[in-house]
C-alpha positions as protocol buffer text, in pm:
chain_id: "A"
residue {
  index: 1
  type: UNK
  ca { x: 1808 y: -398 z: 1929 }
}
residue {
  index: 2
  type: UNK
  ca { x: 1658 y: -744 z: 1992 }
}
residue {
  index: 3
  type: UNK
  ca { x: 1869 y: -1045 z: 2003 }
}
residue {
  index: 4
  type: UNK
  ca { x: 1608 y: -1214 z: 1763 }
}
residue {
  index: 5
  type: UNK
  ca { x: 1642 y: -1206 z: 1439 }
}
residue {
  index: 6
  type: UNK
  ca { x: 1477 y: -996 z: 1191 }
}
residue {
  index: 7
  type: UNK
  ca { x: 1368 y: -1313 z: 996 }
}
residue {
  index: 8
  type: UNK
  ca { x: 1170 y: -1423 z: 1280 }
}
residue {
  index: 9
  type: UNK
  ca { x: 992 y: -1157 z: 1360 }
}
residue {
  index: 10
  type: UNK
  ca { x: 633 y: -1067 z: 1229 }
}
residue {
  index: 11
  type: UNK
  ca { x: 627 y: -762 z: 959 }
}
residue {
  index: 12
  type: UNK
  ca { x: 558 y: -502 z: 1186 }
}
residue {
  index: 13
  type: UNK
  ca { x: 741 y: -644 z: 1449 }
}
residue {
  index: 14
  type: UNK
  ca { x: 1051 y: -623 z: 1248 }
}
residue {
  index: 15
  type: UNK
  ca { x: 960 y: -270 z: 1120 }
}
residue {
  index: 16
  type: UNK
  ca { x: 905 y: -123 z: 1478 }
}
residue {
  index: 17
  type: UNK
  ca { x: 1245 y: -314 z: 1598 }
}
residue {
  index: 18
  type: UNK
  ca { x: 1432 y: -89 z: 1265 }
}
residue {
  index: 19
  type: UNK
  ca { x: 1258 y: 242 z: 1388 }
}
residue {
  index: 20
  type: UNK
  ca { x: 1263 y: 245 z: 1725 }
}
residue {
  index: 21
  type: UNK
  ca { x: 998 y: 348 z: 1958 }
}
residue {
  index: 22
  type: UNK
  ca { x: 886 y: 670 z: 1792 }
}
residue {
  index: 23
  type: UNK
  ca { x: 492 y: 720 z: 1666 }
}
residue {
  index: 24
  type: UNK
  ca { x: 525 y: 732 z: 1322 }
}
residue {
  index: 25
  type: UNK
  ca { x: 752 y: 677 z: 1086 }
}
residue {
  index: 26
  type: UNK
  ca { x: 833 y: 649 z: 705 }
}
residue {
  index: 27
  type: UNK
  ca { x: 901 y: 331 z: 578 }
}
residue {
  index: 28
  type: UNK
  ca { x: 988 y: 276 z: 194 }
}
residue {
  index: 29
  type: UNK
  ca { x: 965 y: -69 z: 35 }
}
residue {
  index: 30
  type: UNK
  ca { x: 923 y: -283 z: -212 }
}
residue {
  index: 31
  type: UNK
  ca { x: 512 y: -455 z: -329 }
}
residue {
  index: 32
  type: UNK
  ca { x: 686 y: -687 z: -460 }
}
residue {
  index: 33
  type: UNK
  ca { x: 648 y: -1039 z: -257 }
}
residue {
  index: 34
  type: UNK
  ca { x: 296 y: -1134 z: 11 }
}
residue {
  index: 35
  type: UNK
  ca { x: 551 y: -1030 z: 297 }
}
residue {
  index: 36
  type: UNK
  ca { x: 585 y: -704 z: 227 }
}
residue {
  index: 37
  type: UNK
  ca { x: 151 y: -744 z: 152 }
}
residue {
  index: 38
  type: UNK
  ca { x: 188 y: -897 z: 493 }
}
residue {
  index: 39
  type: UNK
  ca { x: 336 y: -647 z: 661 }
}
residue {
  index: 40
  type: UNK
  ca { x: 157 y: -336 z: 553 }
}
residue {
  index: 41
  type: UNK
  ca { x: -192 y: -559 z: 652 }
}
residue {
  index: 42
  type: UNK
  ca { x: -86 y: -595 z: 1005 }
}
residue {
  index: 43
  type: UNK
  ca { x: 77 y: -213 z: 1019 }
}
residue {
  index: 44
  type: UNK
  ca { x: -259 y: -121 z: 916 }
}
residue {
  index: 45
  type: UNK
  ca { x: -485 y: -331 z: 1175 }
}
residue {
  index: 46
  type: UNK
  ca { x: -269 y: -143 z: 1407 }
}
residue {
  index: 47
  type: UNK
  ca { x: -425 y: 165 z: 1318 }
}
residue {
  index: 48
  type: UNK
  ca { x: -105 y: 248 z: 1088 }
}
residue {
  index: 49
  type: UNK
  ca { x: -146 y: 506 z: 805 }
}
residue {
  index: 50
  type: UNK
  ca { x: -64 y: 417 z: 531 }
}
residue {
  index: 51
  type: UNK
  ca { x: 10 y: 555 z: 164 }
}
residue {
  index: 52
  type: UNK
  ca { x: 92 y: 292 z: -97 }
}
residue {
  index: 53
  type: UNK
  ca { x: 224 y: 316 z: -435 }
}
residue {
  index: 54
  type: UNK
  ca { x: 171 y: 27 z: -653 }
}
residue {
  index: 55
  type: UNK
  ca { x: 124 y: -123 z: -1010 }
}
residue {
  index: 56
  type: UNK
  ca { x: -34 y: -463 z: -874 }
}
residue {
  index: 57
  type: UNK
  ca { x: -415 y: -358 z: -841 }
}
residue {
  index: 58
  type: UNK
  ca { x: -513 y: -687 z: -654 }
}
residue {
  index: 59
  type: UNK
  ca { x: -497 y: -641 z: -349 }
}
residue {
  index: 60
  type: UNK
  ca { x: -570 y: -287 z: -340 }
}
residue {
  index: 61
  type: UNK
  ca { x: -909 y: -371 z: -266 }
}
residue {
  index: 62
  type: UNK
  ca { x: -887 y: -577 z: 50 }
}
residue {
  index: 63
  type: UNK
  ca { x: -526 y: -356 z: 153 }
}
residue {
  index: 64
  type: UNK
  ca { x: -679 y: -13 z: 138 }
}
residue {
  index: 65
  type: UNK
  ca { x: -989 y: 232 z: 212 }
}
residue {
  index: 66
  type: UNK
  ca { x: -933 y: 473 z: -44 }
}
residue {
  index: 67
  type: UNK
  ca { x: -762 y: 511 z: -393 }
}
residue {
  index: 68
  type: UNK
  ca { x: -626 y: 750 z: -640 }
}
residue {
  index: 69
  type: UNK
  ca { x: -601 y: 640 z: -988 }
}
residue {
  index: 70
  type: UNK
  ca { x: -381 y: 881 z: -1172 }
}
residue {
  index: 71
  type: UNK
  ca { x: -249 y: 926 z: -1527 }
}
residue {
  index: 72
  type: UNK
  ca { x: -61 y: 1230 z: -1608 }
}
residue {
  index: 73
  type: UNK
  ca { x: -315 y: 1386 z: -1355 }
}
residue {
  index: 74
  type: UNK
  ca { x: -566 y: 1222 z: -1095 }
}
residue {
  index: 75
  type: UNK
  ca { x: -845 y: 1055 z: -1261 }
}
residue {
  index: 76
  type: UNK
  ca { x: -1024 y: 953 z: -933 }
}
residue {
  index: 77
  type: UNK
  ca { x: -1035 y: 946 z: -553 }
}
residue {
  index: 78
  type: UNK
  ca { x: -1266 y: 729 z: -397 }
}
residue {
  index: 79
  type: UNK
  ca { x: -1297 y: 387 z: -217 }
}
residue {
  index: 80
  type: UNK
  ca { x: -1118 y: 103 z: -437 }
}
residue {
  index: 81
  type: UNK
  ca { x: -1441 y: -35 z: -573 }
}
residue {
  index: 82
  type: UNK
  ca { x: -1590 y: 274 z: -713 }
}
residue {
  index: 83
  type: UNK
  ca { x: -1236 y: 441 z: -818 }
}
residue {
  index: 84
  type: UNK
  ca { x: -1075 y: 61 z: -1006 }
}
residue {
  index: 85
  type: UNK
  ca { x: -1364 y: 68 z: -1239 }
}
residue {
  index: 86
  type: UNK
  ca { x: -1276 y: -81 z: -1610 }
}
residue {
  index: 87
  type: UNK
  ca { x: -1363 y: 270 z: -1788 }
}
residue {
  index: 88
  type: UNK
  ca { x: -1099 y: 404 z: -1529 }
}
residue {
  index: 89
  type: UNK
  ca { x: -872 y: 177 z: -1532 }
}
residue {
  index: 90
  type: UNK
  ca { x: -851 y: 211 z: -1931 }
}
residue {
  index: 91
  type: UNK
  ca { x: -759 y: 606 z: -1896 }
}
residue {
  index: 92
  type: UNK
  ca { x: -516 y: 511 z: -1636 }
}
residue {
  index: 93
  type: UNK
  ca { x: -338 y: 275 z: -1869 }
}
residue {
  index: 94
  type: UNK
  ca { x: -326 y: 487 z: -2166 }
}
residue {
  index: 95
  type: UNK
  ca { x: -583 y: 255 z: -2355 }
}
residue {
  index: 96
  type: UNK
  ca { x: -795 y: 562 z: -2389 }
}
residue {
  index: 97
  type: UNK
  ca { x: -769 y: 956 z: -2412 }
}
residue {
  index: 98
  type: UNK
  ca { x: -824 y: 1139 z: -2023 }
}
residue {
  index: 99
  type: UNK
  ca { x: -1130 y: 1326 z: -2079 }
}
C-alpha cells in the first residue's frame, strides 16, 4: 500500500490503492456526499462500469447513460432523459397506480 494517505488521494485513486491491481472490481458505497459523486465520475471517464443505486435523481442525468426506474417492477429502461420523465417518476413514487 502507498505511504500516502487515503485522504489525499483522488476518488479513484484511493479506490484502486483498496483493490489492488485487478480489472474490475465491486465497490459498495454510500451517494451520500459530491465525493463519493466525485469518485464514481472519474471511475467512469476511465471507462469504469458502473451500476448505481440511488434515491437522489440529480445527478443521474449528467452521472449515467442509461436508467431503470422501478417500482415494485421496472417501469422503464432508457437513457435518463427519456426514462426520469414526470408521468414516470409519479408511478415510481407511488403518486399513481403502475399501469
Amino acid at each position: 500500500m502507498s505511504s500516502k494517505s487515503l485522504a489525499t488521494m483522488s476518488g479513484a485513486d484511493a479506490v484502486r490503492q483498496l483493490t489492488g491491481p485487478q480489472k474490475s472490481a465491486i465497490l459498495l458505497m454510500s451517494m451520500g456526499t459530491e465525493r463519493a459523486a466525485s469518485v464514481l465520475r472519474e471511475m467512469r471517464d476511465e471507462g469504469a462500469t458502473l451500476l448505481v443505486s440511488t434515491h437522489d435523481l440529480a445527478g443521474v442525468g449528467e452521472l449515467c447513460d442509461e436508467a431503470i426506474l422501478l417500482h415494485r417492477r421496472v417501469l422503464a429502461h432508457g437513457s435518463p432523459d427519456r426514462v426520469l420523465v414526470p408521468e414516470l417518476m409519479l408511478r415510481a413514487f407511488g403518486l399513481e397506480e403502475p399501469a
